[in-house]
NUBAVO-956271 format. One line per field, with one value per atom (N, C-alpha, C): residue number from 0; atom name; x, y, z; residue in one letter. Coordinates in steps of 0.001 Angstrom, whole numbers, plus 500000, padded with zeros to 6 digits. Example, Ala and Ser with C-alpha at 12.3 -4.5 7.8 and 13.67 -1.06 7.14 Angstrom:
pos = [0,0,0,1,1,1]
site = [N,CA,C,N,CA,C]
x = [513190,512300,513200,512850,513670,512900]
y = [494310,495500,496700,497750,498940,500030]
z = [507800,507800,507800,507080,507140,507870]
code = [A,A,A,S,S,S]
REM end
This chain:
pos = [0,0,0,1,1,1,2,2,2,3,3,3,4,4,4,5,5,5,6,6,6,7,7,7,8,8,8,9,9,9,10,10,10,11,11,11,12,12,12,13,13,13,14,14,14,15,15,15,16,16,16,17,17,17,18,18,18,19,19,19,20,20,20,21,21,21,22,22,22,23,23,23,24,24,24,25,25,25,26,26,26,27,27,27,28,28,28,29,29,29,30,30,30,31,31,31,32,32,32,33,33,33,34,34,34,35,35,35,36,36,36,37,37,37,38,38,38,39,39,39,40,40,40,41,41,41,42,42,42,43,43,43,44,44,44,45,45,45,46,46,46,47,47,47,48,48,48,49,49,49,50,50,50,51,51,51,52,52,52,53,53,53,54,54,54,55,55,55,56,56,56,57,57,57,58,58,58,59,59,59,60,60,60,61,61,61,62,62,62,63,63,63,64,64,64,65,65,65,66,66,66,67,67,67,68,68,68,69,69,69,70,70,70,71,71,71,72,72,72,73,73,73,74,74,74,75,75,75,76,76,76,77,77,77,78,78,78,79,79,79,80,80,80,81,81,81,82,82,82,83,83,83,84,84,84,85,85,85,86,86,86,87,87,87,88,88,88,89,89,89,90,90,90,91,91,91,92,92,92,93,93,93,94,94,94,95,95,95,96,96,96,97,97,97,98,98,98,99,99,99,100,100,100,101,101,101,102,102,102,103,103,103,104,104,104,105,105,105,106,106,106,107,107,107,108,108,108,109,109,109,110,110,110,111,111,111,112,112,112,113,113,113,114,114,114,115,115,115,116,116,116,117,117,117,118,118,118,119,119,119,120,120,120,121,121,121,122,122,122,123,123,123,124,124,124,125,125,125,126,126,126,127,127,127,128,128,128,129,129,129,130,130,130,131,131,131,132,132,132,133,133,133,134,134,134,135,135,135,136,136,136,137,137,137,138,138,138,139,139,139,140,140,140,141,141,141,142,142,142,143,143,143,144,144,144,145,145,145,146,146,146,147,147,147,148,148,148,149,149,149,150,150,150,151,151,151,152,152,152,153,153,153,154,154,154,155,155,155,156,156,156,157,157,157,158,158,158,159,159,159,160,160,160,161,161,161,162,162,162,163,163,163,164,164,164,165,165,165,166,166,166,167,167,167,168,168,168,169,169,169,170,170,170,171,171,171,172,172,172,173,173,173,174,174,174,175,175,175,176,176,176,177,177,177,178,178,178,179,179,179,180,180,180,181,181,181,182,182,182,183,183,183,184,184,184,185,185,185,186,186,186,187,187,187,188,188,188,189,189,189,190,190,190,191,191,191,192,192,192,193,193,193,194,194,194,195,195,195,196,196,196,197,197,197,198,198,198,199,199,199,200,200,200,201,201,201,202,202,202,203,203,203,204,204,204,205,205,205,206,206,206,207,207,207,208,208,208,209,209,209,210,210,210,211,211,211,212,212,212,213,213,213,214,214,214,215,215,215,216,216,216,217,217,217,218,218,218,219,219,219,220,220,220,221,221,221,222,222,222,223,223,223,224,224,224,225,225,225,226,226,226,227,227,227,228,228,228,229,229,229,230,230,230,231,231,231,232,232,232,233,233,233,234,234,234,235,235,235,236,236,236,237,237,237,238,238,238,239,239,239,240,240,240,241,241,241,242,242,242,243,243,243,244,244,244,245,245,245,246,246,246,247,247,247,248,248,248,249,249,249,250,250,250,251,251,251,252,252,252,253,253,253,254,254,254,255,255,255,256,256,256,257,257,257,258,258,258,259,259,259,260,260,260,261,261,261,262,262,262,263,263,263,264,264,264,265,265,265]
site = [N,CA,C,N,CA,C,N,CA,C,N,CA,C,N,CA,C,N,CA,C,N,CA,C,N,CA,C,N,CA,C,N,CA,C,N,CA,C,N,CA,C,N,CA,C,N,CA,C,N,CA,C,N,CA,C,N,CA,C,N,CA,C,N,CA,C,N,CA,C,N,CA,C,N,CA,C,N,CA,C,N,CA,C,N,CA,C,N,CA,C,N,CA,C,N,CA,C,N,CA,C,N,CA,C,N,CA,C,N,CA,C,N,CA,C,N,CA,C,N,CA,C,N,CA,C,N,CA,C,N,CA,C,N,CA,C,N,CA,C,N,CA,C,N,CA,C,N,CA,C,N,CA,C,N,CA,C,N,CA,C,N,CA,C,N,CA,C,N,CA,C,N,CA,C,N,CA,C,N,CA,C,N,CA,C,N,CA,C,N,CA,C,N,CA,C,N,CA,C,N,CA,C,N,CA,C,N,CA,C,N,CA,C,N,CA,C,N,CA,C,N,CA,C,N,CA,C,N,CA,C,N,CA,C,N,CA,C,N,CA,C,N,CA,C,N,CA,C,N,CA,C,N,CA,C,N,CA,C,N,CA,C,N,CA,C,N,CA,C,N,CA,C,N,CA,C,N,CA,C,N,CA,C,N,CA,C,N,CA,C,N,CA,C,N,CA,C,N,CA,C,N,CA,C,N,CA,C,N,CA,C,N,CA,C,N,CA,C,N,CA,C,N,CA,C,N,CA,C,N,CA,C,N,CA,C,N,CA,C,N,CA,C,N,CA,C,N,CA,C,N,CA,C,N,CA,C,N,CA,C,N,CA,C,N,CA,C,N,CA,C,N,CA,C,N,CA,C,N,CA,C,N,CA,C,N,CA,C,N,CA,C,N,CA,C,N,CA,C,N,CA,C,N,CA,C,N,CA,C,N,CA,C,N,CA,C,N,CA,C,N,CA,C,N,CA,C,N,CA,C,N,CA,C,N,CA,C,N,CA,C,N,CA,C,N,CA,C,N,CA,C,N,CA,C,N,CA,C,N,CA,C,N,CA,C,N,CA,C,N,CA,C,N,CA,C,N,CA,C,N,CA,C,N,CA,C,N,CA,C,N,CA,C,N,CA,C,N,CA,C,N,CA,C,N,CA,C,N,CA,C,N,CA,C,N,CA,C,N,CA,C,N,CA,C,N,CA,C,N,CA,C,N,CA,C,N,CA,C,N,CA,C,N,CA,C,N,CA,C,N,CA,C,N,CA,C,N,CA,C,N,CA,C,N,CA,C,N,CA,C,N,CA,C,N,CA,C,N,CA,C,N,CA,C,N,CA,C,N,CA,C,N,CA,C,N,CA,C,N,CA,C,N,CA,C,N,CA,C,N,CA,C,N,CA,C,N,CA,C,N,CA,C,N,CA,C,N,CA,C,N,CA,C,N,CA,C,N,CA,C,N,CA,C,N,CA,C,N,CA,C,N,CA,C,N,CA,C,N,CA,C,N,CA,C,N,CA,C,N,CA,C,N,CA,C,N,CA,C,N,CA,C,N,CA,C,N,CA,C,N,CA,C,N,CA,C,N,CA,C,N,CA,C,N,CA,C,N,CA,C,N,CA,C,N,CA,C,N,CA,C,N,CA,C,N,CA,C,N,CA,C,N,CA,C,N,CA,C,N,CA,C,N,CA,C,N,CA,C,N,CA,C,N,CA,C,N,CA,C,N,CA,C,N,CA,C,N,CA,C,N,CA,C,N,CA,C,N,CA,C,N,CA,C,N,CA,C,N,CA,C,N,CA,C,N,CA,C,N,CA,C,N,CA,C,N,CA,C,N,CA,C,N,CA,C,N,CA,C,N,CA,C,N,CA,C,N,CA,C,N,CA,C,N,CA,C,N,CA,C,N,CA,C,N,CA,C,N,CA,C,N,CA,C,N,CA,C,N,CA,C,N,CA,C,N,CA,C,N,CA,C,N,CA,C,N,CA,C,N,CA,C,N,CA,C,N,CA,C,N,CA,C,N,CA,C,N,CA,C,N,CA,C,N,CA,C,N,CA,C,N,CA,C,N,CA,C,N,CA,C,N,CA,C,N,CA,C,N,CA,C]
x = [352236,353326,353519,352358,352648,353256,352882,353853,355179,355026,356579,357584,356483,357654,358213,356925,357224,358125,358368,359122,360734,360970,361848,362608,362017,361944,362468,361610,361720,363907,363802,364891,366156,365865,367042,367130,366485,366154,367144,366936,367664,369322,369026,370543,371162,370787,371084,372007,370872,371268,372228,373015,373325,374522,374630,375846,376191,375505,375996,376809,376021,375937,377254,377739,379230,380320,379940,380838,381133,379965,380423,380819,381158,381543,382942,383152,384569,385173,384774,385399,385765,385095,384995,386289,386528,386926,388450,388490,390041,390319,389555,390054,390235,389995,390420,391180,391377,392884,393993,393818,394929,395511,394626,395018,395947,395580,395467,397196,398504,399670,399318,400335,400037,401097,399759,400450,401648,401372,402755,403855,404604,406343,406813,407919,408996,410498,410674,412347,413414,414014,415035,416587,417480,418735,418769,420083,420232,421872,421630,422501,423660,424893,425926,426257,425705,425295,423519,423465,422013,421457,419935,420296,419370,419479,419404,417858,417202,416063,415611,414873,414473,413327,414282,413582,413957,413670,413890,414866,415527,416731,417039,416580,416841,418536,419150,420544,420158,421137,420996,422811,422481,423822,424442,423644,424444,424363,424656,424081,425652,425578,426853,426405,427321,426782,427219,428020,428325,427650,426351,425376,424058,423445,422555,422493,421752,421341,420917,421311,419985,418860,418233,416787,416363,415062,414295,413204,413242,412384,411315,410831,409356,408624,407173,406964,406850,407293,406935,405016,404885,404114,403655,401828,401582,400778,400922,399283,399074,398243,397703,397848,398491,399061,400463,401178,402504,402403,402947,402943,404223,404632,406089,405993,405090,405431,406029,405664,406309,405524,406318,405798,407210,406143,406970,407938,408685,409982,410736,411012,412211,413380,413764,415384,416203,415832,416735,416887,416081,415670,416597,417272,417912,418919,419584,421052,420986,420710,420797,422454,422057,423734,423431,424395,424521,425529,425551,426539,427667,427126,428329,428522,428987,429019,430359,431139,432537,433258,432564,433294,432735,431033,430976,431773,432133,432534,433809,434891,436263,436005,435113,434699,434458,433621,433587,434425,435426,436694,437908,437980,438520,437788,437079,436733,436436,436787,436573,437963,439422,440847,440599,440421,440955,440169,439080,438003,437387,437882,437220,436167,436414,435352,433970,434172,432983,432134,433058,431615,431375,432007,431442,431754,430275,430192,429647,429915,429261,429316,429012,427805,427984,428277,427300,426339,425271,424021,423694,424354,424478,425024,426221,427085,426403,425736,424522,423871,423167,422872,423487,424678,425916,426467,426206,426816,425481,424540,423219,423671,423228,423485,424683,426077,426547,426734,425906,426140,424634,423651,422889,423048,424082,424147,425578,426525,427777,427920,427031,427517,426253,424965,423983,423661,422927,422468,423352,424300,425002,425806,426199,426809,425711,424549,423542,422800,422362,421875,422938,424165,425343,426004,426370,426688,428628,427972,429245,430029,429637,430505,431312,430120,430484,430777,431318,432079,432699,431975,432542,433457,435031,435502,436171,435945,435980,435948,437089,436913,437313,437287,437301,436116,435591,434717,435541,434943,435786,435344,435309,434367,435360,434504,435542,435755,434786,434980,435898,436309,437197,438471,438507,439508,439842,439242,439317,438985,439530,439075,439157,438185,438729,438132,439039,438520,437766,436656,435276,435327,435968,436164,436592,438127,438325,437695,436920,435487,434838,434319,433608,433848,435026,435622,435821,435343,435567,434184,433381,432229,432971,433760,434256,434745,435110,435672,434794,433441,432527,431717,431950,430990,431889,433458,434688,433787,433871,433801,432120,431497,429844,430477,430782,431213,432009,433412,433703,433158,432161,431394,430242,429127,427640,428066,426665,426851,425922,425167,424384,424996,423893,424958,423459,423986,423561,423215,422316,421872,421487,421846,421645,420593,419288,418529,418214,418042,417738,417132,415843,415024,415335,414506,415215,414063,414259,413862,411806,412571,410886,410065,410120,409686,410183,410335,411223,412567,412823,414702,415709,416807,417682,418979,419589,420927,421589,422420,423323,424147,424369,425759,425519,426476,426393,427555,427232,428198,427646,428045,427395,428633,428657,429856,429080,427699,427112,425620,425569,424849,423748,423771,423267,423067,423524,423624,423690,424061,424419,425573,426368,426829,426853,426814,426437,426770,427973,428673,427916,427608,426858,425481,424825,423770,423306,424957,424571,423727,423276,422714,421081,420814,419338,418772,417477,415773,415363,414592,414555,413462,412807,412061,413118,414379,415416,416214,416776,417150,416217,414879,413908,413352,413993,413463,413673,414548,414390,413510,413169,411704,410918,409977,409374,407638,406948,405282,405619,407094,407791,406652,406270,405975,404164,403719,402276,402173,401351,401001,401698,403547,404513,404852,405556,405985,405433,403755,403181,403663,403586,403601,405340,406025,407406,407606,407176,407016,405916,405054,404265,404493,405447,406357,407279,408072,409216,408331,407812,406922,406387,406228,405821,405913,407398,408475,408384,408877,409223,410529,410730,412267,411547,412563,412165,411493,410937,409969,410730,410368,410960,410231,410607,410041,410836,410343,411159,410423,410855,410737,411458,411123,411930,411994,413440,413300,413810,413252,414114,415002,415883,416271,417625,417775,418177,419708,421009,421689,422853,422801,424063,425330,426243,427522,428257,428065,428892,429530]
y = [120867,120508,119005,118082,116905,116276,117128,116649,116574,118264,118663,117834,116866,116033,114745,114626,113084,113533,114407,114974,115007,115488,115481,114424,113293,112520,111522,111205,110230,110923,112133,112508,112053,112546,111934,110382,109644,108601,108134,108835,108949,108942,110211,110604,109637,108911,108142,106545,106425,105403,105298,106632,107161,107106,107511,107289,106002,105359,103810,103067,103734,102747,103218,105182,105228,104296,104288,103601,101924,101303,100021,099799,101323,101031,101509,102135,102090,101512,100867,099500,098283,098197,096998,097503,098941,099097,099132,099155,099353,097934,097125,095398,095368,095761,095776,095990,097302,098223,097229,096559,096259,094844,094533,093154,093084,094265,094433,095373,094519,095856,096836,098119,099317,099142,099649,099831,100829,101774,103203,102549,102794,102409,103124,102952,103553,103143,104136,104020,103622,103031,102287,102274,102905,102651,101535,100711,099447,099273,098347,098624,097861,097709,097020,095650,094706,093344,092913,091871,091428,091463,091100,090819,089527,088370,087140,086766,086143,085855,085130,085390,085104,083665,082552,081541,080019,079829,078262,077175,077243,075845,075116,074171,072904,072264,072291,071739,069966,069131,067934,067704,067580,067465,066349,065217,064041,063425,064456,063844,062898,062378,061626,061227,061868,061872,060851,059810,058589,057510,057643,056698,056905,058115,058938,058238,057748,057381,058401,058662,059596,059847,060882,061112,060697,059820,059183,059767,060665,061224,060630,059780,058489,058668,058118,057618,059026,058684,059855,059791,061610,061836,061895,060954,060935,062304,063106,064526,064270,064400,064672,065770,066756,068103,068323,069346,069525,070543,070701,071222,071568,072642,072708,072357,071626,070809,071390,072863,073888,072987,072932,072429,073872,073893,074815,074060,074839,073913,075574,074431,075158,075544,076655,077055,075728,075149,073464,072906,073061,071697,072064,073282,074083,073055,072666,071750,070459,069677,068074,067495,066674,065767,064283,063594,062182,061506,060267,059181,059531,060106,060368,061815,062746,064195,064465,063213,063947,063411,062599,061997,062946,063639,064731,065983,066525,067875,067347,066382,066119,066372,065758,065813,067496,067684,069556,069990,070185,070541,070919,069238,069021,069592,069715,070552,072119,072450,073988,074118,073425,073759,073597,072995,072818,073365,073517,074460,075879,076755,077346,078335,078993,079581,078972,077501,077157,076450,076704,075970,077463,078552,079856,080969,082117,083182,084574,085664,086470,087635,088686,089904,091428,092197,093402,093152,092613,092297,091635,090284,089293,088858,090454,090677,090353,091092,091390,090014,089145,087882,087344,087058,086007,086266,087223,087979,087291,087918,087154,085838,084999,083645,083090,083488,082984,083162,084458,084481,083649,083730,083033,081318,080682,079488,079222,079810,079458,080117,081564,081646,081214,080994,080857,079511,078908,077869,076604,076799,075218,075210,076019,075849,075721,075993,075908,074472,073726,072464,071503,071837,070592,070767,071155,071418,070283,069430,068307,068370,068901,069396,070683,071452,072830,073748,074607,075054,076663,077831,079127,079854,079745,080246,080784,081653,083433,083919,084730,084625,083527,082507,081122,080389,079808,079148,077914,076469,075488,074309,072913,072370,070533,070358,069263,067997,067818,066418,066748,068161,068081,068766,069251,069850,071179,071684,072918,073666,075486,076354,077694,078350,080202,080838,082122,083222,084408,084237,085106,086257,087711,088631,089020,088088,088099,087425,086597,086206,086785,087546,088927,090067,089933,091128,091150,089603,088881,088071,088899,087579,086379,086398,085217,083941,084581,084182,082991,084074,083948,082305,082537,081671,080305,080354,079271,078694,078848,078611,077718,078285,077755,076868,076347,075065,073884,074832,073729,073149,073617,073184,072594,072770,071980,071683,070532,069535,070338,071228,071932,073235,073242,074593,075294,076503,077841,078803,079246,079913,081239,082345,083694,084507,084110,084801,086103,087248,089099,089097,090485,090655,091333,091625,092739,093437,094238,095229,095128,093315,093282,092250,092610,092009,089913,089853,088116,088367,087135,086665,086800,087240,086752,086355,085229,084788,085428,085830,086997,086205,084691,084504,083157,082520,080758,080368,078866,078264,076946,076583,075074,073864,073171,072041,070570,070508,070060,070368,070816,071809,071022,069891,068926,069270,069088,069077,070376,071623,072785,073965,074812,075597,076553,076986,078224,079201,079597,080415,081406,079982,080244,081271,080862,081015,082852,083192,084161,085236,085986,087177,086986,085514,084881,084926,085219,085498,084014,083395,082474,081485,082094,081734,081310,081974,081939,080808,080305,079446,077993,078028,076732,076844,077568,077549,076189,075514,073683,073040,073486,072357,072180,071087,071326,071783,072551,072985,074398,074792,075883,076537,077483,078949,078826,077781,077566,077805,077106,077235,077277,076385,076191,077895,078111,079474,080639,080565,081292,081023,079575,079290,079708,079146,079558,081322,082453,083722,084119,083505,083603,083137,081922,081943,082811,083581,084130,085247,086045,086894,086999,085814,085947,085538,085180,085329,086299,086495,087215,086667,088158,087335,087383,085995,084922,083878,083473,082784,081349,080262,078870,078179,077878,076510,075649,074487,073463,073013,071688,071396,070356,069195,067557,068201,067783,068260,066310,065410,064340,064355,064025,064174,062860,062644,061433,061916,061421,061910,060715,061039,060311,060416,059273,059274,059087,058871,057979,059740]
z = [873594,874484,874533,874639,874262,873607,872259,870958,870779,870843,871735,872776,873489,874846,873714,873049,872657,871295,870601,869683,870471,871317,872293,872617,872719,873343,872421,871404,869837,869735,869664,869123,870340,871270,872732,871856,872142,871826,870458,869617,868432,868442,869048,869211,870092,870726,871943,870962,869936,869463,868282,867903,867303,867616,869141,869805,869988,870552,870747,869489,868239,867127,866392,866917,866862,867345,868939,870087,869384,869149,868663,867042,866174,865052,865389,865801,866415,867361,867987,868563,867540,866955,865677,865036,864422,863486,864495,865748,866338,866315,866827,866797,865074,864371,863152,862767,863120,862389,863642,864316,865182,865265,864321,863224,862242,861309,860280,860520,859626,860013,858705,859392,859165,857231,856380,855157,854392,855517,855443,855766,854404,854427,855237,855983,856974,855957,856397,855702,857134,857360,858201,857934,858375,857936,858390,857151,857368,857739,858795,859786,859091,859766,859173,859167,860420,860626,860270,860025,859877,861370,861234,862605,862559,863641,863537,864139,863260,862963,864281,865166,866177,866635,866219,866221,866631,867857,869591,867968,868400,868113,868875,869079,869629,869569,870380,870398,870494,869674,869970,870658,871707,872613,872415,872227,872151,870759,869284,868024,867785,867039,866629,865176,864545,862820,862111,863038,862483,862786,863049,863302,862678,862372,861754,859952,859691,858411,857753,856576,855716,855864,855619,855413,854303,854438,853274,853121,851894,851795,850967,851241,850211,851647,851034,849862,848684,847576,846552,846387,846253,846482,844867,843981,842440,843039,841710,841237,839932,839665,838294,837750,838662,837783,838526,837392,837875,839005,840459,841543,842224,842355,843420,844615,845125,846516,847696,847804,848811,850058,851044,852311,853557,855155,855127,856293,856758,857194,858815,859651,860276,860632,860832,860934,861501,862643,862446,861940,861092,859992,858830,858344,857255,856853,857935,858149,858219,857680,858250,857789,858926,858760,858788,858454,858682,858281,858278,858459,857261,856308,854816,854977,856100,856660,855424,856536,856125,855056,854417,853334,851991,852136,850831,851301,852802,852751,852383,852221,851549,850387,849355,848083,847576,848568,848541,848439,849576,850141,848808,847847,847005,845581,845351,843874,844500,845823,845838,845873,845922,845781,844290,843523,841968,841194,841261,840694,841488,842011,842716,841930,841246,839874,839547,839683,839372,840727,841513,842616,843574,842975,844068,843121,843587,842869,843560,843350,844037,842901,843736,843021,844106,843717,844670,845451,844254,844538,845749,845169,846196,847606,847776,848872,850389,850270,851568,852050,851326,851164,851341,851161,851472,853172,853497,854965,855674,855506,855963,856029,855176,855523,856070,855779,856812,858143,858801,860191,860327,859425,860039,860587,859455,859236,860020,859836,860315,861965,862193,863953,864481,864489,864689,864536,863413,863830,864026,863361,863640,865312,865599,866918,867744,867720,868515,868315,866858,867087,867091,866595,866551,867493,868455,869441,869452,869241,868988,868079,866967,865633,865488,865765,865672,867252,867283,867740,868057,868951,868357,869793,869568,870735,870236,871292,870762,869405,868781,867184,866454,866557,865924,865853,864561,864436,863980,864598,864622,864481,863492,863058,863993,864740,865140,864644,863522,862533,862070,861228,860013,860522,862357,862409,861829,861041,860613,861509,861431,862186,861151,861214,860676,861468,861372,862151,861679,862321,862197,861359,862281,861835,859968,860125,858711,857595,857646,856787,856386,857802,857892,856418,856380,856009,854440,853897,852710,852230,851125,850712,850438,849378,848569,850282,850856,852056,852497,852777,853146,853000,851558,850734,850405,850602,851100,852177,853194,854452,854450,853995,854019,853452,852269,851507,851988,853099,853276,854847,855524,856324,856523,855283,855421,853624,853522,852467,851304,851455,850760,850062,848693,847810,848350,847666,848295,846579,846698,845620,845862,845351,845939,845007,844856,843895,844270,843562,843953,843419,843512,843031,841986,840597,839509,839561,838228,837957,837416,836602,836141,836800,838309,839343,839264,838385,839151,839986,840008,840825,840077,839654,839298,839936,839647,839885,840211,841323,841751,842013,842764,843802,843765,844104,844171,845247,845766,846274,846316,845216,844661,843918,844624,844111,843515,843460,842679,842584,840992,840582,839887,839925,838595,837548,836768,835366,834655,835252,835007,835298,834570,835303,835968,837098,837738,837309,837143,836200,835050,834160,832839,833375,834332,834580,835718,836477,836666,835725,836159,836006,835152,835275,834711,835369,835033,836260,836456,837086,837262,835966,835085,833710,833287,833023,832196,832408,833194,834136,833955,833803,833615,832717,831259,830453,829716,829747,828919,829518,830814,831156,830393,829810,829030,829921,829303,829996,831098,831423,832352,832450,831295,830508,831380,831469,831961,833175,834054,835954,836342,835838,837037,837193,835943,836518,837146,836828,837821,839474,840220,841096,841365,840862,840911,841194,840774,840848,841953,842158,843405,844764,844713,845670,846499,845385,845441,846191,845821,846036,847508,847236,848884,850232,849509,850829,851528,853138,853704,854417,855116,856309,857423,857037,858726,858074,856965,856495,855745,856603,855387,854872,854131,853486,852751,852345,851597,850179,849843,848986,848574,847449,847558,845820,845259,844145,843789,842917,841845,840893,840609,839353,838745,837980,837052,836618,837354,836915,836509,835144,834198,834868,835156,835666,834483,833623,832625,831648]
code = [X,X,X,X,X,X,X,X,X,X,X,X,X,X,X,X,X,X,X,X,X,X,X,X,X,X,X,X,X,X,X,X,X,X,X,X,X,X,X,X,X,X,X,X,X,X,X,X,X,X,X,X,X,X,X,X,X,X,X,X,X,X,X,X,X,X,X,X,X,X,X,X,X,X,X,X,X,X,X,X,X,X,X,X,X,X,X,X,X,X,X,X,X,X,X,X,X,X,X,X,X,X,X,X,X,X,X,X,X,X,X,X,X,X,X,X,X,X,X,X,X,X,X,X,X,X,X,X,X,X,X,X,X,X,X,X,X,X,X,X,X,X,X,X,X,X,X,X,X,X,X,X,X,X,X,X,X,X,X,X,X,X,X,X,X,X,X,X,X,X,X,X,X,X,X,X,X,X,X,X,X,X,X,X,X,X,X,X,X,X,X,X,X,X,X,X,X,X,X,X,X,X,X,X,X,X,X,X,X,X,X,X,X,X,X,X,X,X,X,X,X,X,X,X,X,X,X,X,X,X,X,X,X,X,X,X,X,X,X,X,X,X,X,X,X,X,X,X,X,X,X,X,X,X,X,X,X,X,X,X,X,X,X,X,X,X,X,X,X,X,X,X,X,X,X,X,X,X,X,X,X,X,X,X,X,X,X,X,X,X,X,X,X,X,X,X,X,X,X,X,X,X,X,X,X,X,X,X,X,X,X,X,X,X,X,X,X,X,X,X,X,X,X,X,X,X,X,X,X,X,X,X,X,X,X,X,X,X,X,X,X,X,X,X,X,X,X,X,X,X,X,X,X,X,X,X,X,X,X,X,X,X,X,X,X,X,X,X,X,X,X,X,X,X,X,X,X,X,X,X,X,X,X,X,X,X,X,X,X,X,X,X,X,X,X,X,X,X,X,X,X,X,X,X,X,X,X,X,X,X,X,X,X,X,X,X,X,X,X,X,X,X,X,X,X,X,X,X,X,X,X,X,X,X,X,X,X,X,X,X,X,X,X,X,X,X,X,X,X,X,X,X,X,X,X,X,X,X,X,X,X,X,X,X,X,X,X,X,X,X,X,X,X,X,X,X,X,X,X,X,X,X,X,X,X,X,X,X,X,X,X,X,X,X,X,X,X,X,X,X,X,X,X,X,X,X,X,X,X,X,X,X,X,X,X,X,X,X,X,X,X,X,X,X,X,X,X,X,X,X,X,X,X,X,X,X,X,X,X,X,X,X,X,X,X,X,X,X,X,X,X,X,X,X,X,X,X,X,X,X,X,X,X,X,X,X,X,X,X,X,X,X,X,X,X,X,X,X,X,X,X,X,X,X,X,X,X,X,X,X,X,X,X,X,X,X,X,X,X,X,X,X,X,X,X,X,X,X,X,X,X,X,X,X,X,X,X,X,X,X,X,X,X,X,X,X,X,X,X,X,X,X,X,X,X,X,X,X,X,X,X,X,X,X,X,X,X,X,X,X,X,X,X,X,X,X,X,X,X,X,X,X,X,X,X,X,X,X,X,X,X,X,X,X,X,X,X,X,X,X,X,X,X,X,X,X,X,X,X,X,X,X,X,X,X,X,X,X,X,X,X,X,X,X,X,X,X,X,X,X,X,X,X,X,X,X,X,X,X,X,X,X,X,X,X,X,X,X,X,X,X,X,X,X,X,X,X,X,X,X,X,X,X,X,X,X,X,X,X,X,X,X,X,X,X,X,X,X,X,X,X,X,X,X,X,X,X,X,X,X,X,X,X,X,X,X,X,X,X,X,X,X,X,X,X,X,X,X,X,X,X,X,X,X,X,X,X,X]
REM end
């Protein structure tokens, strides 16, 4: 019977610790799994508007873009290896303005009347993307940090440097429209890369009035290798990093980047 208690006993004992050693492997493993998001795809209908990326914009109430100097972006940064210089960046930050606003959106303005083919392009592909960005960029962020420039009453969006106005809805209702309107309002082109088939980007859509030293045109429907293939060393680390980028984007996610480049006027 002795044996028997302490046999008894060893085993309670056992089992005892058995349990515990459940209780705290499943605690561990819930602070885990509750870290960690869930890898099962969900399918989502996709609705008919985007919907707008949820992220504090700072209004500058009293900016005046005729006093605002450029951004200097030095000192340039030496490596000893070639690097894409991804740094990451915020939704305010997308838009900058300054003192030469309105003298490049005239310049814009004017090669998107006489050339329109080549400073804007779109796609199927690219449809969706172009709607995206301009409600992100045209109802969203600029009326919210420019506050002095921009402008949205009722269905009119209304730019008060240049006096221009269009109305929302029918934009809406038009990519090409769409991708007018981005141009003749911010100083930046717009590049619409999609994903394909053999996992890179390709070129779907443009709204670019200076492209440096290329045509957009020419260049739809190229993955992005294709596109940097005259670089010379492309084919090595960069394009890994270039495709590992892309990759691992998400939405909602920015970043930037300082690109140089040497351009012949003559």
């Amino acid at each position: 019977m002795h044996d028997l208690g302490r046999l008894v006993s060893v085993t309670a004992t056992y089992a005892l610790c058995i349990a515990l050693l459940k209780r705290v492997l499943t605690f561990i493993a819930q602070r885990y799994l509750a870290k960690v998001p869930c890898k099962t795809k969900v399918h989502h209908a996709v609705p008919t508007t985007t919907i707008a990326l949820q992220e504090s914009i700072r209004p500058l109430h009293a900016f005046d873009y005729k006093i605002v100097p450029p951004v200097k972006y030095r000192p340039f940064e030496t490596k000893r290896h070639v690097a894409m210089g991804i740094t990451k960046s915020a939704k305010e930050d997308w838009i900058r303005i300054d003192q030469g606003y309105l003298d490049r959106i005239n310049i814009r303005r004017q090669l998107l009347e006489s050339t329109p083919e080549v400073c804007m392009g779109n796609s199927e592909r690219s449809n969706p993307a172009i709607r995206e960005l301009y409600e992100e960029i045209l109802l969203d962020l600029l009326p919210k940090r420019y506050p002095t420039i921009y402008r949205i009453t009722g269905d009119l969006f209304c730019n008060l440097v240049t006096g221009s106005r269009h109305h929302i809805p029918t934009a809406l209702s038009d990519h090409r429209a769409m991708l007018r309107r981005l141009i003749e309002n911010v100083e930046e082109d717009f590049w619409f890369m999609v994903p394909c088939e053999h996992g890179e980007f390709k070129l779907q859509g443009f709204a670019a009035c200076f492209p440096q030293g290329l045509l957009p045109a020419a260049k739809v429907g190229m993955t992005v290798s294709e596109i940097h293939a005259p670089i010379p060393g492309y084919d090595g680390r960069l394009k890994k990093g270039v495709n590992r980028c892309f990759e691992r984007m998400e939405r909602g996610q920015s970043v930037a980047r300082v690109n140089d480049q040497v351009v012949n006027s003559m």
